[in-house]
DRENLUM-433189 format. One record per residue: residue number from 0; residue in one letter; z, x, y of N, C-alpha, C in turn. Coordinates in Angstrom, 1 decimal, m for minus. Layout:
! DRENLUM-433189
NUM,A,Z,X,Y,Z,X,Y,Z,X,Y
...
This chain:
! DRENLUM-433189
0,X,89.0,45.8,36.4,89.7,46.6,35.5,90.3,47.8,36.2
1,X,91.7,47.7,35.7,92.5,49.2,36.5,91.8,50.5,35.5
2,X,91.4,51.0,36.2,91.2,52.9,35.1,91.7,53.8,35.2
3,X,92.3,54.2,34.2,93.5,55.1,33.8,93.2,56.7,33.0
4,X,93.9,57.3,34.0,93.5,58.5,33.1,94.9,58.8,32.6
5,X,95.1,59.7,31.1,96.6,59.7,30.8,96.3,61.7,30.6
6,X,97.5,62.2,31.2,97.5,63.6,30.9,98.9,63.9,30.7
7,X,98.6,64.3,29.2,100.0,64.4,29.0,99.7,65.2,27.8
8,X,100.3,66.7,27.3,100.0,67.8,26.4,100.2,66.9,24.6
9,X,101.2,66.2,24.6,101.2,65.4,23.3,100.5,64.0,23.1
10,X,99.8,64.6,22.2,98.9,63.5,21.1,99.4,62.2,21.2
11,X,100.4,62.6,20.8,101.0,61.0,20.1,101.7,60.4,21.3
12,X,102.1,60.9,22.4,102.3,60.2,24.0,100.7,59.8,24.4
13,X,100.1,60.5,24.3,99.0,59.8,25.2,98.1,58.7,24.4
14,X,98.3,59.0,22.6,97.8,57.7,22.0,99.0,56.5,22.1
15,X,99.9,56.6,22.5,100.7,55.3,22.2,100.8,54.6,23.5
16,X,100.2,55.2,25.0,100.2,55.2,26.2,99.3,54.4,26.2
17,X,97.7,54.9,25.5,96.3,54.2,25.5,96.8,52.9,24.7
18,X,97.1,52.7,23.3,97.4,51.7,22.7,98.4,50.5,23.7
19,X,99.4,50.9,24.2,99.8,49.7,25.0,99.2,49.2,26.2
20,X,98.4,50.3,26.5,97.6,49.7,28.1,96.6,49.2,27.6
21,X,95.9,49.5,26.8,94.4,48.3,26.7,95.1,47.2,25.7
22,X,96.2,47.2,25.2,96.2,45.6,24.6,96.3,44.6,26.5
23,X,96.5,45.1,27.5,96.2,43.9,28.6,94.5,44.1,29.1
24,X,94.5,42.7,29.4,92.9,42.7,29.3,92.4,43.4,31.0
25,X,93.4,43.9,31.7,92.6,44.4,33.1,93.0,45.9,33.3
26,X,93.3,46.7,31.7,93.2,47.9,32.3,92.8,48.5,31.3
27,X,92.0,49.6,31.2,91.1,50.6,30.7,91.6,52.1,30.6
28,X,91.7,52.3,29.8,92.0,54.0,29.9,90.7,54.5,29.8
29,X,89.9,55.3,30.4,88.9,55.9,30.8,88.5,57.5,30.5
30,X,90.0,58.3,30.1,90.3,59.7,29.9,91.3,59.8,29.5
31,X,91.6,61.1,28.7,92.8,62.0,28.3,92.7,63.0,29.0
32,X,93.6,63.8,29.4,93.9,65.5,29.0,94.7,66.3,28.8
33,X,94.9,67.5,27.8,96.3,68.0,27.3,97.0,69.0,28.1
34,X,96.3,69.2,29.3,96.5,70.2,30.3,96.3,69.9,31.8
35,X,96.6,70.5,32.9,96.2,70.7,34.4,94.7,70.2,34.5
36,X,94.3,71.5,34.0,92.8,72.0,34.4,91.9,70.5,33.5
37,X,92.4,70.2,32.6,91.4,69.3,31.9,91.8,67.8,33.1
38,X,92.9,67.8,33.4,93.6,66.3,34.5,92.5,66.5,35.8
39,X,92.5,67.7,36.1,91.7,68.0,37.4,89.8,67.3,37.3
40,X,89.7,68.0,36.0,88.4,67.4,35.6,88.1,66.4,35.4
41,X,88.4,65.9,34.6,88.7,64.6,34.1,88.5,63.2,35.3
42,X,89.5,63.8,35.9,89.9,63.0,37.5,88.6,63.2,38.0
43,X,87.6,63.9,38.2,86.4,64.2,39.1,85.1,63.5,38.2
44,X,85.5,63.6,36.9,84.5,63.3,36.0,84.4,61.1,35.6
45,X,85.7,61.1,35.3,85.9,59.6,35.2,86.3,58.7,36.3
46,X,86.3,59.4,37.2,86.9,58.4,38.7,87.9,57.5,38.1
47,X,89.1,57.8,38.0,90.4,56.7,37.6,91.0,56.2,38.7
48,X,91.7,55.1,39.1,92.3,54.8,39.8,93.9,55.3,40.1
49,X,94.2,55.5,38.6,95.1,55.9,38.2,95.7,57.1,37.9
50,X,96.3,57.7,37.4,96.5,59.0,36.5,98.0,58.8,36.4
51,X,98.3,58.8,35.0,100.0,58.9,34.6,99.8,60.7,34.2
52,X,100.8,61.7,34.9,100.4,62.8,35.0,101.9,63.3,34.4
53,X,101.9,64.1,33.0,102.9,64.9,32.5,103.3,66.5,33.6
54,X,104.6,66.6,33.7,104.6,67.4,34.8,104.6,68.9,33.5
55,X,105.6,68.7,32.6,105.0,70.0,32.1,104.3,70.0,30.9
56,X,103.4,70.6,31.0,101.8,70.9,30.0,101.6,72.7,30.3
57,X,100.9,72.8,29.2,100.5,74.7,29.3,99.2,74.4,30.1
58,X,98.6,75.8,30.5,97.7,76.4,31.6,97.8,76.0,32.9
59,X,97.9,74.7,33.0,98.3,74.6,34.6,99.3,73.1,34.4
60,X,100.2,73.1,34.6,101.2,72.3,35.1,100.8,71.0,35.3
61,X,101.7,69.8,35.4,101.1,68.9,36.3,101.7,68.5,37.7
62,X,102.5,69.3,38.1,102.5,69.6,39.4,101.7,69.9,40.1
63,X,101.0,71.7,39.6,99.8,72.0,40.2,98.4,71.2,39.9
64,X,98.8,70.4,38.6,97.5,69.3,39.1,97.4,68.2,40.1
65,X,98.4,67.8,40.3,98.5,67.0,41.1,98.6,67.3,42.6
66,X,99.1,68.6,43.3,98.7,68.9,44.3,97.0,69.1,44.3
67,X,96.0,69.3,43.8,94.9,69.7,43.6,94.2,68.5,43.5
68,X,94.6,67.9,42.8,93.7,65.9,42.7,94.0,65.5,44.3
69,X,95.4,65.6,45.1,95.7,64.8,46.0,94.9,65.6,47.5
70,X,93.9,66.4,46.9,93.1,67.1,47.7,92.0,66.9,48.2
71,X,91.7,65.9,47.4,90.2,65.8,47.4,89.7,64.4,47.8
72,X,88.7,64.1,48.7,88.7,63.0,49.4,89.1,61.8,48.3
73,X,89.0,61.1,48.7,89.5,59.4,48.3,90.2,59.8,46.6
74,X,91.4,60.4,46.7,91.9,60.6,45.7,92.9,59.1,44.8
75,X,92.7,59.5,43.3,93.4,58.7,42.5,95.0,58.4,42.9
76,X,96.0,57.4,42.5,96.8,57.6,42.6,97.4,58.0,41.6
77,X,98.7,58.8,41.5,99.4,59.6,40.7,101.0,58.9,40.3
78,X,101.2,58.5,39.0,102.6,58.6,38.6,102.6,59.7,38.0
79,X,104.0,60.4,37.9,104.2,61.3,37.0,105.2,61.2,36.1
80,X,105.1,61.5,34.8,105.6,61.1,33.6,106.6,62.2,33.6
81,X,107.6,61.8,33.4,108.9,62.7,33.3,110.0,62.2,32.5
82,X,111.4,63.1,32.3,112.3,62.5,31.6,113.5,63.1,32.8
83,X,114.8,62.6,32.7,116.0,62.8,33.3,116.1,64.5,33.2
84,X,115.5,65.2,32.7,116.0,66.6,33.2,115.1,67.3,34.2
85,X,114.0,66.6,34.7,113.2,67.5,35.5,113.2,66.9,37.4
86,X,114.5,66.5,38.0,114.6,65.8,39.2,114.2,66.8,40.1
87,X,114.2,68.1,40.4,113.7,68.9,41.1,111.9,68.8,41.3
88,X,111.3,68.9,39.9,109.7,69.0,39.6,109.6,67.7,40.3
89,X,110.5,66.5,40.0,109.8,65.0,40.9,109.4,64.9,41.4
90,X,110.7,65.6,42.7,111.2,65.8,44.1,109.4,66.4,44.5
91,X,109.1,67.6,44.1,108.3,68.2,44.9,107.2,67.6,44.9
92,X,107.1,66.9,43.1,105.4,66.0,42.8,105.5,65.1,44.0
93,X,106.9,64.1,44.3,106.4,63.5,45.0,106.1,64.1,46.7
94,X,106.5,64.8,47.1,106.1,65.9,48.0,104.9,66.1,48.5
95,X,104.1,66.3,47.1,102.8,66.3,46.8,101.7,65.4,47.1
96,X,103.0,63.9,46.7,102.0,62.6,47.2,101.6,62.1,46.0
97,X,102.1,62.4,44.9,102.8,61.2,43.7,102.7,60.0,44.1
98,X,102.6,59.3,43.5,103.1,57.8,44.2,104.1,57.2,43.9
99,X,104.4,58.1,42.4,105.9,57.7,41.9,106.5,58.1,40.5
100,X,107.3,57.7,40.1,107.1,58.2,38.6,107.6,57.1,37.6
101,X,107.8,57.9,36.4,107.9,57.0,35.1,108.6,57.8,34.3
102,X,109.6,57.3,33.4,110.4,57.7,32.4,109.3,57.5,31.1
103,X,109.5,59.1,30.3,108.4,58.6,29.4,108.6,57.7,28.3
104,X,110.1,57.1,28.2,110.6,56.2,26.9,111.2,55.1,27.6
105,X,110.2,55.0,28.5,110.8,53.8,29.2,109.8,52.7,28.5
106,X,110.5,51.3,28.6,109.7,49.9,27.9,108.3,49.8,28.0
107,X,107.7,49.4,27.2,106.2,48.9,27.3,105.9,48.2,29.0
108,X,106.9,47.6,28.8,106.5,46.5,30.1,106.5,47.4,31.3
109,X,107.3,48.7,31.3,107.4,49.2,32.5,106.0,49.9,32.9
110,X,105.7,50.2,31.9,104.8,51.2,32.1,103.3,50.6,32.2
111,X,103.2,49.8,31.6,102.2,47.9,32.5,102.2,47.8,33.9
112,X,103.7,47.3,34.3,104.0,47.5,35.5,104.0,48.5,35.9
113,X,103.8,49.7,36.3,104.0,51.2,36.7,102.6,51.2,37.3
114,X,101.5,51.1,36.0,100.2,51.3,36.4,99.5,50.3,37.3
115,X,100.0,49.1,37.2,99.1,48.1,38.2,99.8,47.8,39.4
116,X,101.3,48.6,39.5,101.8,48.6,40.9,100.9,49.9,41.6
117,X,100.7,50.9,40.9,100.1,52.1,41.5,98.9,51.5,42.0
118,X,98.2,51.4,40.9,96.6,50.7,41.8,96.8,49.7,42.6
119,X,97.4,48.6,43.3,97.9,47.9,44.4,98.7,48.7,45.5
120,X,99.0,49.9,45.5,100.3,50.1,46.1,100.9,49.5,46.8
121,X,101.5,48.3,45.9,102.3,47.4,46.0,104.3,48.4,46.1
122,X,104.7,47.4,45.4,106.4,48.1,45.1,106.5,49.4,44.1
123,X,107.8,50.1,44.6,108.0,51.0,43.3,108.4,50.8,42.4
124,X,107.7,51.9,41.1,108.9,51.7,39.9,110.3,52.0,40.0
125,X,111.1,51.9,39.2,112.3,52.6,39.5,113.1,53.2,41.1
126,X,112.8,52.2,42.0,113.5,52.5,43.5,114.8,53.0,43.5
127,X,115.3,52.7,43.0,116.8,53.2,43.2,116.4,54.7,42.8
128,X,116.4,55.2,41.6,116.0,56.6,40.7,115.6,57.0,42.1
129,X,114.1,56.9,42.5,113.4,57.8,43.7,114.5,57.6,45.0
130,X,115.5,56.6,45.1,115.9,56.9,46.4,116.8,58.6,46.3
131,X,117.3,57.9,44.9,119.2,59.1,44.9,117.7,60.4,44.8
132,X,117.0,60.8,44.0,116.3,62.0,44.1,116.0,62.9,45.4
133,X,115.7,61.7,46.5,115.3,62.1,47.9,116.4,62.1,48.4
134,X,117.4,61.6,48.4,118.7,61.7,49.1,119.3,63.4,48.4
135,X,118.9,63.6,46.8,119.8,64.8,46.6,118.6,66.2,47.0
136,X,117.6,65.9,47.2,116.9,67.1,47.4,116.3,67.0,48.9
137,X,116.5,65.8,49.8,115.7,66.0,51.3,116.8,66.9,51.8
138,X,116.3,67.5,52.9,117.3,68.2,53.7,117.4,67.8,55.5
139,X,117.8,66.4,55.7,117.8,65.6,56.9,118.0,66.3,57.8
140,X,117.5,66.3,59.1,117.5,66.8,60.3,118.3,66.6,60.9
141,X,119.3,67.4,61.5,120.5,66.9,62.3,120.2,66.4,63.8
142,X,119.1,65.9,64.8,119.1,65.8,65.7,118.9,64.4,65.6
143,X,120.1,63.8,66.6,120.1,62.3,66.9,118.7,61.6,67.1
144,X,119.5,59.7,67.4,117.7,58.9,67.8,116.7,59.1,67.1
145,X,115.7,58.8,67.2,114.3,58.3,66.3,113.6,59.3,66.6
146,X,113.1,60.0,65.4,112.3,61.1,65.3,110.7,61.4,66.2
147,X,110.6,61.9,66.9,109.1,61.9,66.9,108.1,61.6,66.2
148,X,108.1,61.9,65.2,107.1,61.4,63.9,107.0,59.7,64.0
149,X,108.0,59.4,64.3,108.2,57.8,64.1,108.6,57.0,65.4
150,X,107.8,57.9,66.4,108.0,57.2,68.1,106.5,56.0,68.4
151,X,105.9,56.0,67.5,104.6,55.0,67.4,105.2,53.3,66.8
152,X,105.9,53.4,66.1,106.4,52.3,65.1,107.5,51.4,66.0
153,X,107.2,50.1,65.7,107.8,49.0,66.4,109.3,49.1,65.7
154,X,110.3,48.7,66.7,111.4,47.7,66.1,111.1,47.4,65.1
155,X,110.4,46.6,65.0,110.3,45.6,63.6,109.9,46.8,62.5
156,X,108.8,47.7,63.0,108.5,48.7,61.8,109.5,49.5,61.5
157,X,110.6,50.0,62.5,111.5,50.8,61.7,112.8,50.4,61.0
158,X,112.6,49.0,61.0,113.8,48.0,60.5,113.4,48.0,59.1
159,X,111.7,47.8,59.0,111.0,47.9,57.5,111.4,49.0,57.0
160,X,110.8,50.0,57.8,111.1,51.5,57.0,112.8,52.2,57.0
161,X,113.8,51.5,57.4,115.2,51.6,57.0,115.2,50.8,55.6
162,X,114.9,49.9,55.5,115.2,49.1,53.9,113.8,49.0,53.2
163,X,112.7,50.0,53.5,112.3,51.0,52.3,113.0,52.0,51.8
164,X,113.0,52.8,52.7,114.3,53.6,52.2,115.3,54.0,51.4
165,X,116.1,52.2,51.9,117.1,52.0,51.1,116.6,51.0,49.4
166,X,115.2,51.7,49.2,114.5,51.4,48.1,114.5,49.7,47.7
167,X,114.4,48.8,48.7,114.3,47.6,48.4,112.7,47.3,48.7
168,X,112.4,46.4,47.7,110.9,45.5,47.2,111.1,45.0,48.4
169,X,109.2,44.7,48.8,109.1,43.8,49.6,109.5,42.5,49.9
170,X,109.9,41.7,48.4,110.7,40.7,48.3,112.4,40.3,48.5
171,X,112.6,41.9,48.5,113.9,42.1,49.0,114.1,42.2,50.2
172,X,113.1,42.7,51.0,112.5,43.0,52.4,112.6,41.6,53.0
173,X,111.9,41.0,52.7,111.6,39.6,53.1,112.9,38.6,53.2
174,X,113.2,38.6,51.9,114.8,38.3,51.7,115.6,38.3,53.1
175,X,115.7,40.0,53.1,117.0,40.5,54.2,116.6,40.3,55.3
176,X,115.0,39.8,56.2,114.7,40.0,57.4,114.6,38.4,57.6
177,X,114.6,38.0,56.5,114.3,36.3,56.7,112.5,35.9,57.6
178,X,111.9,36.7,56.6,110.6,36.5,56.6,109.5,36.2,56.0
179,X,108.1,36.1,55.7,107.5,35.7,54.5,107.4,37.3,53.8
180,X,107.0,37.3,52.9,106.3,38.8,52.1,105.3,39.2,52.5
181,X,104.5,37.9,52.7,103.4,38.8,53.3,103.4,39.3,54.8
182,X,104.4,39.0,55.5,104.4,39.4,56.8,105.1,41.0,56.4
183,X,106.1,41.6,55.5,106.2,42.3,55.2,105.5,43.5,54.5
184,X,104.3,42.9,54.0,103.4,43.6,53.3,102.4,44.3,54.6
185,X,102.5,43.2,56.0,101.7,43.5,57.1,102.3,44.6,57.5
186,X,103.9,45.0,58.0,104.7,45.6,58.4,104.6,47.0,57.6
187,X,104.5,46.9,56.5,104.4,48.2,55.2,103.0,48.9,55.7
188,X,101.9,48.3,55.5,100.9,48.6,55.7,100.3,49.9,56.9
189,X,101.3,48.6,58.3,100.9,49.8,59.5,101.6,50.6,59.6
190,X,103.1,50.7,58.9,104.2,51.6,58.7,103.1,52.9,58.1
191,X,102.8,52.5,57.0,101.7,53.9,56.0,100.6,54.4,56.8
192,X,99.7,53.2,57.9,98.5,53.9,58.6,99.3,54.5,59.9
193,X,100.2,54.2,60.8,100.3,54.8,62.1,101.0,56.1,61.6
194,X,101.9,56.5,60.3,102.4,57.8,59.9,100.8,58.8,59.0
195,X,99.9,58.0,58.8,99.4,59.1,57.9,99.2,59.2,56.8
196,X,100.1,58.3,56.3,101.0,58.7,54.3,100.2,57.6,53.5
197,X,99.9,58.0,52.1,99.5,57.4,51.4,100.3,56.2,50.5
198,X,101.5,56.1,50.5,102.4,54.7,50.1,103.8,55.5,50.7
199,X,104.6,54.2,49.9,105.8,53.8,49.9,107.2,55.2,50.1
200,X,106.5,55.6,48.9,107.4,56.7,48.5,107.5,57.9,49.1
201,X,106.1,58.4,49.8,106.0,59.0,51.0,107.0,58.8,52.4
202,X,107.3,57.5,52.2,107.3,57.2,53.6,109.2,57.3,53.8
203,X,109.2,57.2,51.8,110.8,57.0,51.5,111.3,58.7,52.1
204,X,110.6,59.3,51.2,110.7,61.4,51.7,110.5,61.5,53.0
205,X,109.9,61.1,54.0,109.6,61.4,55.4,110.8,60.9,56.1
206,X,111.4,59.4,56.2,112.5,59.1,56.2,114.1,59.5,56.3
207,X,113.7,60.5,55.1,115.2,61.2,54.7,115.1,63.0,55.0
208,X,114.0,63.4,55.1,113.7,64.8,55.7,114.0,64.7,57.4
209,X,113.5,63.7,58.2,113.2,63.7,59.1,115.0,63.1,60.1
210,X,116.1,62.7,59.4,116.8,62.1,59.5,117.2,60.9,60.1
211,X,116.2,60.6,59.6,115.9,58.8,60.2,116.8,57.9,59.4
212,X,117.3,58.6,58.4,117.7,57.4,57.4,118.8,58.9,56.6
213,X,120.2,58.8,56.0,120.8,59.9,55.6,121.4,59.3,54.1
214,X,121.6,59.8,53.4,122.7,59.3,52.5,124.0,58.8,52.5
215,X,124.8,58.9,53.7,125.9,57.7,54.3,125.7,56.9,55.0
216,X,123.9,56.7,55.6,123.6,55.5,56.3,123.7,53.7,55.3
């Protein structure tokens, strides 16, 4: 069973959240909270796998919850529940180490998919969305050649980590390299342990900070 914590300040978001995730039989909502401080607890108290985290809620934010959960050994992973007007708060959640986010009136199905891509850290939701975000808020480094940060990683790994980037699924990956997936999923893998980073979406912000990868590449 996936376990899910939902924090999100409205009632009727976080009961219609619960109601469509436990109609599938492998995932469990385990917790609520209408705030920061109750997400932080919550997270320590129910051990979730998961947390779909509202970025704005009163007393503490869920930005500052989420820097604070992503602190603490073997932390949950984090979407953050947002709508089209908050691209800046994303930008920083995912900064933070979000794993990704979610539209809150987005389809049932998405948000199915959302949660059991998070617990796999498998593909992203919405790739494209998180690319243009990091492309309009990273601020790339102007020094030519392959960054330092990314002087460990093979040919092959920084061919992966160019069309992550460019927000393509592993299946897309595989596709363009004329590979299996799962040799791509091997490639992903050491790409995340030789940098450090906890998924995909990290690796997409490191990428475009670092200017490995630019918005006219």
């Amino acid at each position: 069973m996936i376990r899910v914590l939902i924090a999100d300040d409205q009632e009727l978001v976080r009961t219609g959240f619960r109601v469509i995730l436990e109609s599938e039989g492998d995932i469990e909502v385990v917790a609520e909270a209408r705030n920061g401080h109750e997400a932080i607890r919550q997270a320590a108290l129910a051990k979730p796998q998961v947390i779909l985290m509202d970025i704005r809620m009163p007393e503490l934010d869920g930005l500052a919850a989420t820097e604070q959960i992503l602190q603490q050994p073997d932390p949950p992973t984090i979407v953050v529940l947002t709508t089209f007007d908050q691209n800046e708060y994303i930008y920083r959640a995912l900064r933070a180490g979000a794993a990704g986010f979610l539209l809150k009136d987005a389809p049932s199905s998405r948000l199915i998919a959302a949660v059991r891509a998070a617990a796999t850290g498998d593909s992203l939701i919405e790739p494209s969305i998180t690319q243009r975000l990091v492309e309009r808020f990273a601020e790339p480094a102007a020094a030519p050649g392959i960054p330092v940060q990314f002087a460990q990683l093979t040919e092959r790994e920084l061919d992966v980590l160019r069309l992550i980037a460019r927000a393509l699924s592993n299946a897309e990956i595989a596709e363009e390299m004329m590979v299996a997936e799962t040799t791509v999923k091997t490639h992903v893998a050491r790409i995340l342990t030789k940098l450090a980073i906890r998924d995909r979406v990290q690796a997409v912000v490191l990428a475009y900070e670092t200017g490995f990868v630019s918005r006219d590449a």
